[in-house]
C-alpha positions as CSV (number, residue, x, y, z in Angstrom):
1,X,66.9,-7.4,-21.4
2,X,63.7,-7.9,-19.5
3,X,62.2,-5.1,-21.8
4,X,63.2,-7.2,-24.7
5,X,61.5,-10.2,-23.5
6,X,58.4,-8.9,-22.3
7,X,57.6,-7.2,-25.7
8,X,58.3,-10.4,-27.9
9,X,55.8,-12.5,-25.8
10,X,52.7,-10.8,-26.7
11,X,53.9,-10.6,-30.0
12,X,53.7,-14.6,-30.4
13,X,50.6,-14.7,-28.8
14,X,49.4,-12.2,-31.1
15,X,50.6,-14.4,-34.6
16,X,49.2,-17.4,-32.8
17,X,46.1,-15.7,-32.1
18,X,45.7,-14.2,-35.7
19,X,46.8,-18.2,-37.8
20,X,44.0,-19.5,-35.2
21,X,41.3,-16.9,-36.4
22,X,42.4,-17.3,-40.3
23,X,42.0,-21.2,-39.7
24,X,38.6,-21.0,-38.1
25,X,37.3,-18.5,-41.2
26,X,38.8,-21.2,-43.5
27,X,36.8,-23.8,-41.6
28,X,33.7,-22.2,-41.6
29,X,33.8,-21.6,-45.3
30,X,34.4,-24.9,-46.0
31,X,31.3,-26.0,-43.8
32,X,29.0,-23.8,-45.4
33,X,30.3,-24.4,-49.0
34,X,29.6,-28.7,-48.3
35,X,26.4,-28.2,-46.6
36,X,24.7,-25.3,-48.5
37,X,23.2,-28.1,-50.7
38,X,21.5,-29.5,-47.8
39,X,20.7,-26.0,-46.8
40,X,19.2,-25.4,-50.2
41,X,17.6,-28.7,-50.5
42,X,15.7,-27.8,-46.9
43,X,14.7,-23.9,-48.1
44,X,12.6,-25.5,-51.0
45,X,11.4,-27.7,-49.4
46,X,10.2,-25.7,-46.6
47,X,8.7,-23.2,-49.2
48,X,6.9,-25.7,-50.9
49,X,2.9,-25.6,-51.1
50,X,0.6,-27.8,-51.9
51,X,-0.1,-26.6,-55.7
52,X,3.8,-26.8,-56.1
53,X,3.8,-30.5,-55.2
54,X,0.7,-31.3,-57.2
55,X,3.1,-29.6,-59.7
56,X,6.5,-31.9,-58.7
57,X,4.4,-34.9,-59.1
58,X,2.5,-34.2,-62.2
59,X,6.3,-33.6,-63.9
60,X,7.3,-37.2,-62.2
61,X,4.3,-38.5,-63.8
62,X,5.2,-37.4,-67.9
63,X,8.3,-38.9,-67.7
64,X,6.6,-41.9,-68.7
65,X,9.0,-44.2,-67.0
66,X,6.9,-47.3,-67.8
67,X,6.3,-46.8,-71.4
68,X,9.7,-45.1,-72.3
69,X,8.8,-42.5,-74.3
70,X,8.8,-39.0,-71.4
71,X,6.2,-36.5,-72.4
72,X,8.7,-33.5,-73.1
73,X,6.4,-30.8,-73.6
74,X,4.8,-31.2,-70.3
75,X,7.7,-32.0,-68.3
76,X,9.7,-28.7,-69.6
77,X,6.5,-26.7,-68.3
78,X,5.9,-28.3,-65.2
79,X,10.2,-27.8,-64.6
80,X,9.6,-24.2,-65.9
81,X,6.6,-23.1,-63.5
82,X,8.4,-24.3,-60.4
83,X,12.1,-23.1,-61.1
84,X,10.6,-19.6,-62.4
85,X,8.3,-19.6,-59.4
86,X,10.9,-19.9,-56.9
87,X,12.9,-17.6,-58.3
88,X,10.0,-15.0,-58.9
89,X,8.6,-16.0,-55.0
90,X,12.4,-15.2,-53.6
91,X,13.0,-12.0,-55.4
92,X,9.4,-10.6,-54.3
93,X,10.2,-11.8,-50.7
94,X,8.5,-9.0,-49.0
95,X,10.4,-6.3,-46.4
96,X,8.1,-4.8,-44.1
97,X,8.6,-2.9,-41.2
98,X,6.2,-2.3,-38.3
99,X,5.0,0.2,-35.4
100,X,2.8,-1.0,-32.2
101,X,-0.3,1.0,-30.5
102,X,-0.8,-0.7,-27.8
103,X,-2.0,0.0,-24.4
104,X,0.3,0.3,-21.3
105,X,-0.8,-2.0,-19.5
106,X,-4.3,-4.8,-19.8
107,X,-5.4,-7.4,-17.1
108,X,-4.4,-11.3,-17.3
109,X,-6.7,-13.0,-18.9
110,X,-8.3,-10.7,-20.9
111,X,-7.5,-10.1,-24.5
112,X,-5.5,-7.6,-25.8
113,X,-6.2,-5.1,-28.8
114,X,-3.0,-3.9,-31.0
115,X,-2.9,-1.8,-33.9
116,X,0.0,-2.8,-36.4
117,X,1.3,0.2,-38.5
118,X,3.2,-1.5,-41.4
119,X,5.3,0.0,-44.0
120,X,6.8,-1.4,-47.0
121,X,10.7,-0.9,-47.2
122,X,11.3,-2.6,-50.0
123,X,11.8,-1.4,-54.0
124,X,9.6,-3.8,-55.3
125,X,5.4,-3.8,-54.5
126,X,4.6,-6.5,-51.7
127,X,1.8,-9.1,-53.4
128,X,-0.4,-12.2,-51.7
129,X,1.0,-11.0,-47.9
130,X,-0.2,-12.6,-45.1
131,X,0.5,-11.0,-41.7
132,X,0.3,-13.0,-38.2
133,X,1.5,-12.8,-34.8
134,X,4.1,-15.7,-34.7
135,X,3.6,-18.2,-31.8
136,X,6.3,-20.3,-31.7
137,X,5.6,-24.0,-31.1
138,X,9.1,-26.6,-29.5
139,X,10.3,-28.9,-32.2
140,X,10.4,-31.7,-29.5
141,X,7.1,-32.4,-27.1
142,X,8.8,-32.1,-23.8
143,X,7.7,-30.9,-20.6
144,X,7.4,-27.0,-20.7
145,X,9.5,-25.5,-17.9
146,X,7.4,-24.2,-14.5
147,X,7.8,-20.8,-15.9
148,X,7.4,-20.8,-19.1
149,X,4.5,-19.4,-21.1
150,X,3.6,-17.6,-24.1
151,X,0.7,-15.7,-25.5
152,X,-2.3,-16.9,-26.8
153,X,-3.0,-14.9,-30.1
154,X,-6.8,-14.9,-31.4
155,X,-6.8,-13.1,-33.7
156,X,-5.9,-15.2,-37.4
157,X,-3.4,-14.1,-40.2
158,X,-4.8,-11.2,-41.8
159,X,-4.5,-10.7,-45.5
160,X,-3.3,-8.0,-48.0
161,X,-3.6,-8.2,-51.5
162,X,-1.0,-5.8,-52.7
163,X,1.2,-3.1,-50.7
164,X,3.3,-0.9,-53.3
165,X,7.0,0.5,-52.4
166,X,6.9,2.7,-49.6
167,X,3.1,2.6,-48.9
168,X,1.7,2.2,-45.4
169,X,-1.1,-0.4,-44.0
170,X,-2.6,-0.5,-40.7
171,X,-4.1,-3.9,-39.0
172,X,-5.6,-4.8,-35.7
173,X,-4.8,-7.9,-33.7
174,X,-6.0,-9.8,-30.6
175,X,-3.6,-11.3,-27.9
176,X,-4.1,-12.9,-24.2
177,X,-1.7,-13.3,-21.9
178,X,-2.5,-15.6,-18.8
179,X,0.3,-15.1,-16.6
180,X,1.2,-11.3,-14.9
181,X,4.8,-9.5,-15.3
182,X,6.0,-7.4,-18.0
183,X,5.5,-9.4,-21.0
184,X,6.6,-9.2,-24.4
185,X,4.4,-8.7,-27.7
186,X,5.3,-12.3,-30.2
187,X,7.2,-11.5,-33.0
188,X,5.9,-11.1,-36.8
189,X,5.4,-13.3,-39.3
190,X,5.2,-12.4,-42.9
191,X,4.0,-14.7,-45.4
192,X,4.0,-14.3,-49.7
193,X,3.2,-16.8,-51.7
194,X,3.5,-14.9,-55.1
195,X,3.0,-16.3,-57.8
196,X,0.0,-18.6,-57.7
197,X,1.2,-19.8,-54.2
198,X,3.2,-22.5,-55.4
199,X,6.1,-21.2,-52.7
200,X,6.0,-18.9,-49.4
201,X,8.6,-17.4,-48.3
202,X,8.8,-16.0,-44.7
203,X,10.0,-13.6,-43.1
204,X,9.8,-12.9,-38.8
205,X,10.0,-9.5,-37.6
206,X,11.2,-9.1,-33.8
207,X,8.6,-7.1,-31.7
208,X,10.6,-5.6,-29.0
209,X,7.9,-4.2,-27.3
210,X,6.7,-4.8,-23.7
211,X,3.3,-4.5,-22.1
212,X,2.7,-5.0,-18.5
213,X,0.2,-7.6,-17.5
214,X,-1.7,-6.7,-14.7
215,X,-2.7,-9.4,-11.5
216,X,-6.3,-10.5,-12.4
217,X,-9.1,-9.2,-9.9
218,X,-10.0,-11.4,-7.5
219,X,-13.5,-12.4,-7.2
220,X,-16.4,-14.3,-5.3
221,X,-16.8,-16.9,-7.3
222,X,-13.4,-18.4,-6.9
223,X,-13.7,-20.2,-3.5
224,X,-14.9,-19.4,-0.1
225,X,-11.7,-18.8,1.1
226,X,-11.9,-15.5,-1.6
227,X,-15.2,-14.3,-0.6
228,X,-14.3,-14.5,3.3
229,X,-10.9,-11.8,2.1
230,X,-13.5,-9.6,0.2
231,X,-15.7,-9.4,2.4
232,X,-13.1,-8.5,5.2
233,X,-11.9,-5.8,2.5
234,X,-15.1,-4.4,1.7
235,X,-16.0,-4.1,5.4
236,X,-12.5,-2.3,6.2
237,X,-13.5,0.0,3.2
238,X,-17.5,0.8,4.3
239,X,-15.5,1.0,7.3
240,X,-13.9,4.3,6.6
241,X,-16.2,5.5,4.3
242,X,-19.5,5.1,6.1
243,X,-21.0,8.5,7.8
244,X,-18.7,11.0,5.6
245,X,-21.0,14.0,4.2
246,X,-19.8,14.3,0.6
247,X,-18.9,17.4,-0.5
248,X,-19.3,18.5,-4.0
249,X,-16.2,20.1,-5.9
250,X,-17.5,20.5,-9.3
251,X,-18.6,18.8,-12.9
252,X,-16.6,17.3,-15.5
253,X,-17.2,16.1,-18.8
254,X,-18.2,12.4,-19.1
255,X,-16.5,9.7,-20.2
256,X,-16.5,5.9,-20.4
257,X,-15.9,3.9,-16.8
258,X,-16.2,6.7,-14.5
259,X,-18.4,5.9,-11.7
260,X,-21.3,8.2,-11.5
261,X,-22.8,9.5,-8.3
262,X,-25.1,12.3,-9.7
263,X,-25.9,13.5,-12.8
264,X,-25.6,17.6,-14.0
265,X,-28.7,17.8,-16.1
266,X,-28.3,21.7,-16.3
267,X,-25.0,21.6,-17.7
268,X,-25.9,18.7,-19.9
269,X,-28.6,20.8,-21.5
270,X,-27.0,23.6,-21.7
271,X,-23.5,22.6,-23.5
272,X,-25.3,19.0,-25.4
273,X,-22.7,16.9,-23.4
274,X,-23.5,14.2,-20.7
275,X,-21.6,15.8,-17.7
276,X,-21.3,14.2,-14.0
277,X,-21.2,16.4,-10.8
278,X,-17.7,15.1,-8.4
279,X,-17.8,14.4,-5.1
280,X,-15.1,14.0,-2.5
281,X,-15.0,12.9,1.2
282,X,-13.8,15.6,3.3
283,X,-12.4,12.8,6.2
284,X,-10.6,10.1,4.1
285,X,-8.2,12.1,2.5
286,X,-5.5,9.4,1.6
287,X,-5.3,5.4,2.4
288,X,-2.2,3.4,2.6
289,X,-1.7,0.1,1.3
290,X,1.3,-1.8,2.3
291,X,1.7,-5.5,-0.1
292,X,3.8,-7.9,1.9
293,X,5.1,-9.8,-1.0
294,X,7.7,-12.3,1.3
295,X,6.8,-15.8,2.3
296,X,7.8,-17.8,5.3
297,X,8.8,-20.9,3.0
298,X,10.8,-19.7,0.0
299,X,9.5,-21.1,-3.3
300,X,11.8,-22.7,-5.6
301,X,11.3,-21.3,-9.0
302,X,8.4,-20.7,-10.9
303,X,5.2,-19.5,-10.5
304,X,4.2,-18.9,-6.6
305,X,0.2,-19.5,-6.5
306,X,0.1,-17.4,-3.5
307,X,2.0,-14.6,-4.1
308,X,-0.3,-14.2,-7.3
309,X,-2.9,-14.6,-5.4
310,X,-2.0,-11.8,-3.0
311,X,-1.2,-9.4,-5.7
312,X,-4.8,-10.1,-7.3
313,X,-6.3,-8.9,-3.7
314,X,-4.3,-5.8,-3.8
315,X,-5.4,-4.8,-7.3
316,X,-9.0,-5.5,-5.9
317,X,-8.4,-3.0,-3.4
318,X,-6.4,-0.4,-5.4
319,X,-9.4,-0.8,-8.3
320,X,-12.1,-0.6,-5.6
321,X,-11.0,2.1,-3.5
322,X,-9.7,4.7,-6.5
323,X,-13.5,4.0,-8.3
324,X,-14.9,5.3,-4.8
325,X,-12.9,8.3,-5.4
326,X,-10.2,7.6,-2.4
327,X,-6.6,8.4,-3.0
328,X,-4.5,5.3,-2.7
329,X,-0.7,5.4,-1.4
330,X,1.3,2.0,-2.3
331,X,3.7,0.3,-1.3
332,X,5.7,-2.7,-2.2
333,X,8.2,-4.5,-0.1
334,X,9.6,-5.7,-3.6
335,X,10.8,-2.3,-4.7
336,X,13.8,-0.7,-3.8
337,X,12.6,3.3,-3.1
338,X,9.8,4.4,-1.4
339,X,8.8,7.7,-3.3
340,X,5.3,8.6,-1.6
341,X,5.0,11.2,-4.8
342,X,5.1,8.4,-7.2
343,X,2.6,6.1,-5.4
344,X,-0.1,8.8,-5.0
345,X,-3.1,8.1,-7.1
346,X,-5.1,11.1,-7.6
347,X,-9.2,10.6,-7.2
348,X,-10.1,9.1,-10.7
349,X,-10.1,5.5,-11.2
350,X,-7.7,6.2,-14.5
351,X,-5.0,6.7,-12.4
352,X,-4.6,3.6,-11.0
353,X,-2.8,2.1,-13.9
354,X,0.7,3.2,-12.3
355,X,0.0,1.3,-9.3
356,X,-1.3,-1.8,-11.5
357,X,2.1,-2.0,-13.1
358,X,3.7,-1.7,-10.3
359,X,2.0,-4.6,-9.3
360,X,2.6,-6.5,-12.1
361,X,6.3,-5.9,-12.0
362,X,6.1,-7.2,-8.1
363,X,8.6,-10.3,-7.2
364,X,9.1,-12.2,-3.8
365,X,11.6,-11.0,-1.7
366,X,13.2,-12.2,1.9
367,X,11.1,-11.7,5.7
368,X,13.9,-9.7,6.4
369,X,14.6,-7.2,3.7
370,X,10.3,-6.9,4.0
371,X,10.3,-6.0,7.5
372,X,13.1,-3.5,7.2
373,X,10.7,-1.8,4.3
374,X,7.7,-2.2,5.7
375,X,9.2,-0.2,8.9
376,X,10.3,2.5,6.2
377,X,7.0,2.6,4.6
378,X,5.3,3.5,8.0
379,X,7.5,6.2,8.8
380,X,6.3,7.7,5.8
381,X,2.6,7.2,6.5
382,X,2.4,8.6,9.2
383,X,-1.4,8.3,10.8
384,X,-3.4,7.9,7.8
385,X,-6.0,4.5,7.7
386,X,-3.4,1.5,6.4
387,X,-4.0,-1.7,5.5
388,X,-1.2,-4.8,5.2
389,X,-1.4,-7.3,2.7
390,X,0.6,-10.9,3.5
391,X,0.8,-14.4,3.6
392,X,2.8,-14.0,6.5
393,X,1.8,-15.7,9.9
394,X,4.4,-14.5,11.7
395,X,4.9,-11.1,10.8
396,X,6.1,-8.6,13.5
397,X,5.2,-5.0,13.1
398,X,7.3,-2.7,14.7
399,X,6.8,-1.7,18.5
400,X,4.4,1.2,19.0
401,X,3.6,1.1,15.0
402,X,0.4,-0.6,15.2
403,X,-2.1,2.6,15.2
404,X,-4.6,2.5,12.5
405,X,-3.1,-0.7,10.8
406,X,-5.3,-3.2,9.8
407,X,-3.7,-6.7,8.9
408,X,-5.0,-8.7,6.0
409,X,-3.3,-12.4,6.0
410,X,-4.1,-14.3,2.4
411,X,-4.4,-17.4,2.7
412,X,-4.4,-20.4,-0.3
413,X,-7.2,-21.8,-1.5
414,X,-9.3,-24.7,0.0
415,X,-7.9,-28.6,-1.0
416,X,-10.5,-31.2,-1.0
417,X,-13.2,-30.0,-0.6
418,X,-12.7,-28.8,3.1
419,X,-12.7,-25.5,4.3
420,X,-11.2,-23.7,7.4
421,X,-14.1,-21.6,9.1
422,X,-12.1,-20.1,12.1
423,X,-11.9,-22.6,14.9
424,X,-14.2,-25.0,13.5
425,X,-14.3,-27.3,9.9
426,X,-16.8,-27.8,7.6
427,X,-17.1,-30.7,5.0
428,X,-19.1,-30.9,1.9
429,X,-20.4,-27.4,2.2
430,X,-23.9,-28.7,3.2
431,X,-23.8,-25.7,6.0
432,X,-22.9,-22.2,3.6
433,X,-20.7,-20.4,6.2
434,X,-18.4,-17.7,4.9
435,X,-15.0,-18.6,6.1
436,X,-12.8,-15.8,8.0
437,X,-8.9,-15.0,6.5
438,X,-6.7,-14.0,9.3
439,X,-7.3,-11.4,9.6
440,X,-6.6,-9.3,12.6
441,X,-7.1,-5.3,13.5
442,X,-4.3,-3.9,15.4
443,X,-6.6,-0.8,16.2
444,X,-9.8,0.3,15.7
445,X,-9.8,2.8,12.6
């Protein structure tokens, strides 16, 4: 009898559950049936140009309400034109699709290049297309959430006069993103306004494609406080570098941002190509960079000025050291796995776009798990040159660990006007003294 009883339950539940489903359907028919006036109504009038309201009023106006006697013939065309323009301007409603060539990666602040690849899906030829990045703006003027942000696109809506069924169209746009991370490309707006734009109809195309936004280099000109942690950087760099013979290891084709030491005029006359003799020091095989990215006070939410700001320094280094032809190992106390064969760069300046990304995909994690990983990272090391990147006062490398590290504290940028030079202060800036980061050598390299 138990058997009985516990088989009929869900059965109740289940008729219960299916007159409950068949009542919400119902109910949302019914909505959509009393509001799709309104709905309709709101379309038009969303579609509506400004020749198609010139239009409206003009067929307002020969009704000849004062008078009494309507102008027929006038008011049938004007009703004509914009009930056979809407229809003709919803039936043409073009359906594109679209492919992305974009690069993997571009720093913050600088604009963007990406090649749109359209294609036509449709049966009927697209006519009077306008094609945009889609920025969309908040329907209320509220205050935008710390970290929110979007893209800023430069580039304007581009035009195309026709596209037939099935025929492809490529386009180039312009976008700038201000803010690192992984970011994604705004979505697509397509625009018709056939016939004789008296109505547009739109259409928005999802993206779905990510790009990784690099930490913007950090240079002099910021503060003093900047200067001081580049100058500590490119003195720990001439450091190592300084008194290594050079050895050559051969010649390469040129191309566009490699750093040039020494040109091969006899190869370059002989095969009509600009081609570069390489160098390599035979000392500094490999450098290790360690990037602290834990604070002492936690941040709550948003964007944390300083951790930016220490991710910019380590991009400075990764970019300056791989265009002096230096491999770079990195590490980040934000990932996970340490894999020392996918933080290698090899000795051209091209490959430090993994390690950018990586940086730009960096987050804030606890002291503690970044001690734990920073201990890990060492044992891998081993006794090659390393240099630490934190905001960290307090940071407690392990005992007996300290050989060949050099410690690089960031710290924020001066308030007021007043700047920190060691021991000492300056105001006003009237003496032009280069203020020192923490910055403390464990051993000399």
């Amino acid at each position: 009898m138990s058997v009985t009883t516990l088989a009929a339950v869900p059965k109740r539940n289940s008729v219960k559950t299916r007159r409950g489903t068949r009542l919400r359907r119902l109910g949302r028919r019914v909505w959509r049936l009393l509001i799709s006036p309104i709905r309709m109504f709101l379309s038009v009038r969303r579609s509506m140009t400004g020749a198609s309201a010139t239009l409206l009023v003009i067929g307002i106006v020969t009704l000849n309400i004062i008078w009494g006697y309507p102008w027929v013939g006038m008011f049938s065309a004007c009703v004509s034109l914009l009930l056979i323009g809407w229809a003709i301007n919803r039936i043409m409603r073009p359906n594109l699709g679209f492919q992305f060539t974009l690069p993997r990666s571009a720093p913050a602040g600088q604009p963007v290049s990406v090649s749109l690849h359209g294609r036509n899906d449709g049966r009927l030829p697209a006519i009077a297309v306008t094609v945009e990045f889609y920025e969309p703006r908040p329907r209320r003027r509220r205050k935008s959430l710390p970290g929110a942000h979007s893209p800023t696109v430069l580039s304007p809506p581009q035009w195309v006069d026709l596209i037939e069924s099935g025929a492809r169209f490529n386009l180039t746009s312009a976008i700038q993103y201000e803010r690192r991370g992984v970011q994604e490309l705004p979505d697509i707006r397509v625009t018709s306004s056939f016939p004789f734009h008296l109505f547009r109809s739109t259409r928005k195309r999802p993206s779905q494609v990510e790009i990784a936004i690099t930490p913007r280099l950090l240079t002099g000109d910021e503060d003093a406080v900047a200067r001081g942690m580049l100058d500590a950087l490119g003195g720990w760099s001439h450091k190592l570098l300084s008194g290594d013979a050079l050895d050559y290891t051969g010649s390469r084709e040129y191309q566009t941002g490699m750093p040039v030491r020494r040109w091969d005029f006899t190869s370059w006359a002989r095969l009509g190509r600009p081609i570069v003799r390489e160098f390599q020091s035979p000392s500094i095989q490999l450098v290790s960079l360690i990037v602290d990215t834990s604070r002492e006070a936690p941040v709550s939410g948003g964007v944390d000025p300083l951790l930016e700001r220490l991710l910019s320094l380590a991009a400075t280094a990764v970019t300056s050291l791989t265009q002096r032809l230096v491999r770079v190992q990195l590490f980040l106390t934000s990932e996970a796995s340490q894999d020392i064969s996918a933080t290698t760069s090899a000795v051209t300046p091209s490959d430090s776009e993994s390690m950018l990304i990586r940086l730009a995909e960096a987050s804030g994690v606890t002291a503690e798990i970044a001690e734990a990983r920073i201990e890990r990272a060492l044992d891998r090391i081993g006794r090659s040159p390393t240099m630490l990147f934190t905001t960290r006062s307090n940071i407690q490398l392990p005992h007996g660990r300290s050989s060949g590290i050099t410690l690089l504290r960031v710290d924020p940028p001066p308030v007021g006007g007043r700047e920190t030079v060691g021991d000492r202060e300056t105001v006003g800036g009237r003496r032009r003294i280069s203020p020192r980061p923490a910055v403390s050598s464990k051993s000399s390299l």
